[in-house]
C-alpha beads as a LAMMPS data file, in Angstrom:
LAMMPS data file: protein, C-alpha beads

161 atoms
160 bonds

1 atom types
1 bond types

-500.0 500.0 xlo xhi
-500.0 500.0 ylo yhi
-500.0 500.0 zlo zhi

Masses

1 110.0

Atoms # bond

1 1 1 -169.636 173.967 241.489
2 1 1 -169.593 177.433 239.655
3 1 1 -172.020 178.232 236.902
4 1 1 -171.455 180.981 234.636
5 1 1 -173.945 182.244 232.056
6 1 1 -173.718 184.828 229.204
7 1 1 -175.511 185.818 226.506
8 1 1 -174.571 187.682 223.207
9 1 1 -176.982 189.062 220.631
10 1 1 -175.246 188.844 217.083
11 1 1 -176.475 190.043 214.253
12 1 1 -175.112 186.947 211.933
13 1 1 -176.530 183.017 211.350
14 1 1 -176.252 180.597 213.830
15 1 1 -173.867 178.626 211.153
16 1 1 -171.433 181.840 211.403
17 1 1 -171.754 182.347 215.025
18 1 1 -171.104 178.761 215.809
19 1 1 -168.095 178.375 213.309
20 1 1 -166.388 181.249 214.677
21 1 1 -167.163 180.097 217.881
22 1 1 -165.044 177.071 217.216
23 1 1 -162.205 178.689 215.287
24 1 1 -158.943 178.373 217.160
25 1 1 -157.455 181.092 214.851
26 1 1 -160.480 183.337 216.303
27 1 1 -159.556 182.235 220.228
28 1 1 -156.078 183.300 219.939
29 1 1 -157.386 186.656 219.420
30 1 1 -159.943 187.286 221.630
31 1 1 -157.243 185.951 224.623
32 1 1 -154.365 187.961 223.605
33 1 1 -155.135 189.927 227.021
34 1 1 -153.818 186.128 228.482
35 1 1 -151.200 185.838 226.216
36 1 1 -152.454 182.718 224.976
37 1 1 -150.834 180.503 223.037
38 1 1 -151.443 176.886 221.437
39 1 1 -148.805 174.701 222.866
40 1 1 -150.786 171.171 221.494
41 1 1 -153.630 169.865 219.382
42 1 1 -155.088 171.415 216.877
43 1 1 -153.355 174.490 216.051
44 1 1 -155.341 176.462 213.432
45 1 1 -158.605 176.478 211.825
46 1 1 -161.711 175.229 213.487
47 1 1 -162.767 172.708 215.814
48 1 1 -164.351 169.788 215.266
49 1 1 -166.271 167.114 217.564
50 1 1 -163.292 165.035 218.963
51 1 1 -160.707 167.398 218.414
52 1 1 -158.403 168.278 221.258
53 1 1 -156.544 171.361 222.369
54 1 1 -154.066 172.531 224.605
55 1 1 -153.521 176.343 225.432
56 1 1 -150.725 178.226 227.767
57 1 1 -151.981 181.260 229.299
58 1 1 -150.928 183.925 231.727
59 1 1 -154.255 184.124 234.341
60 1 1 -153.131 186.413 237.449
61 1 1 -149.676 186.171 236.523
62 1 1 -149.098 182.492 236.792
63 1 1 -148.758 180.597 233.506
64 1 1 -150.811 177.633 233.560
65 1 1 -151.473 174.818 230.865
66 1 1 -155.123 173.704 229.791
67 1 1 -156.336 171.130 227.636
68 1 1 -159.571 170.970 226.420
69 1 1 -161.755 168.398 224.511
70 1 1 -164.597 168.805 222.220
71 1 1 -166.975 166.453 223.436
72 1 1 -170.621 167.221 221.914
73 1 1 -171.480 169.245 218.741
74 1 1 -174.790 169.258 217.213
75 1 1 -174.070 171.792 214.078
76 1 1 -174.753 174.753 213.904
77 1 1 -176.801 175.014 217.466
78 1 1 -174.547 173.590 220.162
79 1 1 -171.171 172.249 221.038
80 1 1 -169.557 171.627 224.426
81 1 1 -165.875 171.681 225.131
82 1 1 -164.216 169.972 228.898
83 1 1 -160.926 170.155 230.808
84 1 1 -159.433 167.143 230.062
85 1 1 -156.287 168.338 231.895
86 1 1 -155.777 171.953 233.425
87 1 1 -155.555 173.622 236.613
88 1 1 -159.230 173.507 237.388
89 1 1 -160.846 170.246 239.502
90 1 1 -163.565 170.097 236.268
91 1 1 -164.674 172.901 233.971
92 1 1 -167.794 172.136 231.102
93 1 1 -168.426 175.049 228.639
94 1 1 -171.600 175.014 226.629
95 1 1 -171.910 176.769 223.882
96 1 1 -175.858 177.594 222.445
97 1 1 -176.947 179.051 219.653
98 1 1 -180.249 180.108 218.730
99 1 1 -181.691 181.723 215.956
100 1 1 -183.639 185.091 216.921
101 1 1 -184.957 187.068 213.507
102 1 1 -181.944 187.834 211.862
103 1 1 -179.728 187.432 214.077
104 1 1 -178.450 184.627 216.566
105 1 1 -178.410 184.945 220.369
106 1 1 -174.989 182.973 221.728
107 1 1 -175.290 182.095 225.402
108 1 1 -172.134 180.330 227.098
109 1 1 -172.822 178.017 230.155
110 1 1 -169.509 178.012 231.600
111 1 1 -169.311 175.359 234.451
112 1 1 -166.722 174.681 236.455
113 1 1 -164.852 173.887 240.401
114 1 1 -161.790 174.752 241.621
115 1 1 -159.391 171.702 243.680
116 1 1 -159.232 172.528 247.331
117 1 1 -162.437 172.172 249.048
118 1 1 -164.124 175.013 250.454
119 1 1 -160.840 177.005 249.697
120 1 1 -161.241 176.523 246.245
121 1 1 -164.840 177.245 246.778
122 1 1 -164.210 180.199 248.044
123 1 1 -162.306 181.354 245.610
124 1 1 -164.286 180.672 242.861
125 1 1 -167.022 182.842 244.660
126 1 1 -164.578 185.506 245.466
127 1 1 -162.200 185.836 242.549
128 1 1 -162.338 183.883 239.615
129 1 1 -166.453 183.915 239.081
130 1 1 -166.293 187.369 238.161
131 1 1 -162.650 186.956 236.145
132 1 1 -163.750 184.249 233.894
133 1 1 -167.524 186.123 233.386
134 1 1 -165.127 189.204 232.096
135 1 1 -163.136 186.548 230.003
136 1 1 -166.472 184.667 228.516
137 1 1 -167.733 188.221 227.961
138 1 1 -164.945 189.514 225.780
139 1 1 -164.699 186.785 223.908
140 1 1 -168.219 187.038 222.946
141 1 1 -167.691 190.521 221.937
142 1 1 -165.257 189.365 219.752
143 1 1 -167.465 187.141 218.016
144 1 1 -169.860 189.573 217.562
145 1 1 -167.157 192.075 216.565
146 1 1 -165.757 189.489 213.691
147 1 1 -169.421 187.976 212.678
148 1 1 -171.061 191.224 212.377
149 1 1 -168.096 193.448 210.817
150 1 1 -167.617 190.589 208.068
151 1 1 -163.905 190.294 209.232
152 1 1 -164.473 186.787 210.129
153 1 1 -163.204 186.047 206.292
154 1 1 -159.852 186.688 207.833
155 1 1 -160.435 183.678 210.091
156 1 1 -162.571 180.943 208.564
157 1 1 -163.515 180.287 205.336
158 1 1 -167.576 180.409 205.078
159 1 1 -170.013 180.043 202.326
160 1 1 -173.602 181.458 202.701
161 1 1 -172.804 182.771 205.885

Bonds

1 1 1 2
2 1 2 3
3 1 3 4
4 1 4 5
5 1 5 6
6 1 6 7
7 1 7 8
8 1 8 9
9 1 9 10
10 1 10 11
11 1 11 12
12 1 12 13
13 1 13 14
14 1 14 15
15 1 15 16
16 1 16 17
17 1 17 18
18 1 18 19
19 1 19 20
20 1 20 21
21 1 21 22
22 1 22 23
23 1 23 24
24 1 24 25
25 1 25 26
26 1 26 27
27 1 27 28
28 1 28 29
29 1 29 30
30 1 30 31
31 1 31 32
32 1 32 33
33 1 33 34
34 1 34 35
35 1 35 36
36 1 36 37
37 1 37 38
38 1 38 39
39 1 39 40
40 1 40 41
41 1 41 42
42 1 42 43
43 1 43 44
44 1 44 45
45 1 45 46
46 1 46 47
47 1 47 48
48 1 48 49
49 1 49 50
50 1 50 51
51 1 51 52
52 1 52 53
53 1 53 54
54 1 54 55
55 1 55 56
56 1 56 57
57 1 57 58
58 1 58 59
59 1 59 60
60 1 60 61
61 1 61 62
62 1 62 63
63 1 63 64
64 1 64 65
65 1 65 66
66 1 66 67
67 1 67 68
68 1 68 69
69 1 69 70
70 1 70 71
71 1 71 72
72 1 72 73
73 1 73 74
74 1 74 75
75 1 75 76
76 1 76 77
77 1 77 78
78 1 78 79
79 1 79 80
80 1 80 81
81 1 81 82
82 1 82 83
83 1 83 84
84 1 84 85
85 1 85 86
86 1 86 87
87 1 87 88
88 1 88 89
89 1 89 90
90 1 90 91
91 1 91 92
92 1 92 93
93 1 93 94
94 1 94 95
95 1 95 96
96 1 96 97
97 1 97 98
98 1 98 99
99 1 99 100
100 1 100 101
101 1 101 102
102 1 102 103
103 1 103 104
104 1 104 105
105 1 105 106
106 1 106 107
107 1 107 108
108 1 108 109
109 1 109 110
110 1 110 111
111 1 111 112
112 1 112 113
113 1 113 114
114 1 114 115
115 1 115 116
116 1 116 117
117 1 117 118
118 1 118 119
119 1 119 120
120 1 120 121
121 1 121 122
122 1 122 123
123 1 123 124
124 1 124 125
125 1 125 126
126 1 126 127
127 1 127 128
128 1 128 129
129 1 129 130
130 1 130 131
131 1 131 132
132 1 132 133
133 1 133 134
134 1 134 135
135 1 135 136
136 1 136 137
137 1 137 138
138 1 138 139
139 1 139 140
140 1 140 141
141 1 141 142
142 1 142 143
143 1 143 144
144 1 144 145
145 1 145 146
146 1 146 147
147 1 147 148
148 1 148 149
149 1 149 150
150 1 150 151
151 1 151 152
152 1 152 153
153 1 153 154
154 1 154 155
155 1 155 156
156 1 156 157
157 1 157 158
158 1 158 159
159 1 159 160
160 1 160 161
């Protein structure tokens, strides 16, 4: 199994980081380099514990269909979203959210194995490791971008953000 960690220093509340964090309106955009699209669930505004989602993507040009669950949330410091059904064998992503001054620092603990054995293993080591730390990573930065620029009003609505 495959454990990928970031972190991303924001300069917003926990409560913003985490909402955004769980806006579906917010993931659309920071995968439009997929071309991502909702195909089930939930289809617009944000997440809640329970909720389910299902999103088409194009990841090394093969389209491929993922569903995910949101199956902890503890507002507005942590929430955890699995594969219910997708092309991985399991995939867990954490999602932490800690309060540092003024600011909040978001770390993702992506977790997840490929089907196929030690072919799968393989690949995770050799290719998608690094993809989906690239992926993880520019979605962050799109959180930050949105929480810190005050754009996220064109996402979620937020009071005493």
């Amino acid at each position: 199994m495959a454990i990928i960690e970031v972190e991303t220093r924001i300069q917003a509340s926990p409560r913003l980081c985490y909402t955004l964090a769980l806006s579906v309106d917010l993931h659309s955009i920071s995968a439009q380099k997929t071309q991502e699209s909702i195909v089930g669930g939930i289809r617009s505004g944000v997440l809640q514990l329970g909720d389910v989602v299902t999103f088409r993507a194009r990841h090394f040009g093969i389209w491929q269909t993922l569903t995910s669950k949101i199956t902890e949330a503890e507002f507005p410091v942590y929430f955890c979203d699995e594969m219910q059904q997708g092309a991985f064998k399991s995939m867990r992503h954490e999602h932490h959210f800690v309060a540092q001054g003024s600011g909040t620092l978001m770390r993702d603990v992506f977790t997840f194995q490929s089907p196929y054995g030690l072919l799968g293993r393989a690949v995770d080591f050799l290719l998608l490791e690094k993809y989906l730390r690239a992926f993880l990573v520019e979605r962050g930065s799109v959180i930050k971008h949105y929480a810190e620029s005050g754009a996220w009003q064109k996402v979620i609505k937020l009071k005493d953000s």
